[in-house]
C-alpha positions in Angstrom: -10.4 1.8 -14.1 -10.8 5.5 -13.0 -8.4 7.8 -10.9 -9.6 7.9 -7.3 -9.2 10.9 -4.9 -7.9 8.8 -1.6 -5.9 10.8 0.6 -4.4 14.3 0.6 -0.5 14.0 0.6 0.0 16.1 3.7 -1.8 12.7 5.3 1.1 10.7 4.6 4.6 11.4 5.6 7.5 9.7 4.5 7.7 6.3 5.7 4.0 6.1 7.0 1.0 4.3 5.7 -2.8 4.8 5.7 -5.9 2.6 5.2 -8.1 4.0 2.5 -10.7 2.6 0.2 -11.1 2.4 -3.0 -13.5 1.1 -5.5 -15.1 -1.0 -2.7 -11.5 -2.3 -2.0 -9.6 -1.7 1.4 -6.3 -0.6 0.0 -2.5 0.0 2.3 -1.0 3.7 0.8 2.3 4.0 1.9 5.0 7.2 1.1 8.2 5.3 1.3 10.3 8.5 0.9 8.8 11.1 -0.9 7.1 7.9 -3.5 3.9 6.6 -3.4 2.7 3.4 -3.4 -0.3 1.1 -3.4 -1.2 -2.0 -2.3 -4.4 -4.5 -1.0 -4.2 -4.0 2.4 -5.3 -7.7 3.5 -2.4 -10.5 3.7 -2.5 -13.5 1.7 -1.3 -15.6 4.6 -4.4 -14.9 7.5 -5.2 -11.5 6.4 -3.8 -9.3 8.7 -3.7 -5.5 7.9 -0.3 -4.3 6.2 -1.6 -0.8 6.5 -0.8 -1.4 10.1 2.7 -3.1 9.7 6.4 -1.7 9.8 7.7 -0.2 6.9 11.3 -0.4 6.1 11.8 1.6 2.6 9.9 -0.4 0.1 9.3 -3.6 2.3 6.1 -3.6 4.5 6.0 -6.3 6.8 2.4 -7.9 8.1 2.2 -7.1 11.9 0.2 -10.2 12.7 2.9 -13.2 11.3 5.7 -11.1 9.7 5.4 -11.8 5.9 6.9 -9.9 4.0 5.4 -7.7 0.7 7.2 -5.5 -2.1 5.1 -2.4 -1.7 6.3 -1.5 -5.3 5.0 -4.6 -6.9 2.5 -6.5 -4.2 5.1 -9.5 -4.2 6.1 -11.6 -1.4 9.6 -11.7 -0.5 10.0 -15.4 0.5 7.6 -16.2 -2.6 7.3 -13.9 -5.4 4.6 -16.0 -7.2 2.2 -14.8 -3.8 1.2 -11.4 -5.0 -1.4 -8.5 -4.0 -3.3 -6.3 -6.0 -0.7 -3.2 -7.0 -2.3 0.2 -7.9 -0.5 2.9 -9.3 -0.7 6.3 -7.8 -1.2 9.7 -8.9 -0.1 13.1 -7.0 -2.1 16.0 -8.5 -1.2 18.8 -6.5 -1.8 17.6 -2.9 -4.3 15.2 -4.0 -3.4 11.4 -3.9 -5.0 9.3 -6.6 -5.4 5.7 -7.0 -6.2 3.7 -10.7 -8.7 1.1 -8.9 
């Protein structure tokens, strides 16, 4: 695992999310006020693309089926034990890092 520089944080406003990669992984960064968070971008239901979906604090919803994901820990809301990879992130200075 190494800190990765993925985004700048000017990139990301509050409540807003961005694609980015990291370590070969496609990865959904989302500031859900002012805190940064990390998650695989690809749903585990028919892998649609949560970077893309609504956020609603620390809940991103899929915009393809509606599941619903705990950006703070990858889980599922209606099942817990479905989970995505959760990276933490970094801010150094402006810089947004990922541990991928």
């Amino acid at each position: 695992m190494a800190l990765i520089k993925v985004a700048s944080r000017t990139e990301l406003p509050a409540g807003s999310a961005k694609l980015v990669e990291a370590a070969g992984r496609q990865i959904a960064l989302f500031n859900a006020g002012g805190t940064f968070y990390a998650i695989d971008n690809t749903c585990k239901h028919r892998g649609g693309p949560l970077a893309e979906g609504d956020l609603d604090g620390t809940t991103v919803t899929c915009p393809w089926h509606g599941w619903e994901y705990d950006i703070t820990t990858g889980a599922n809301l209606d099942d817990p034990n479905v989970k995505l990879g959760c990276y933490p992130v970094t801010l150094d200075g402006d810089d947004l890092l990922i541990d991928a």
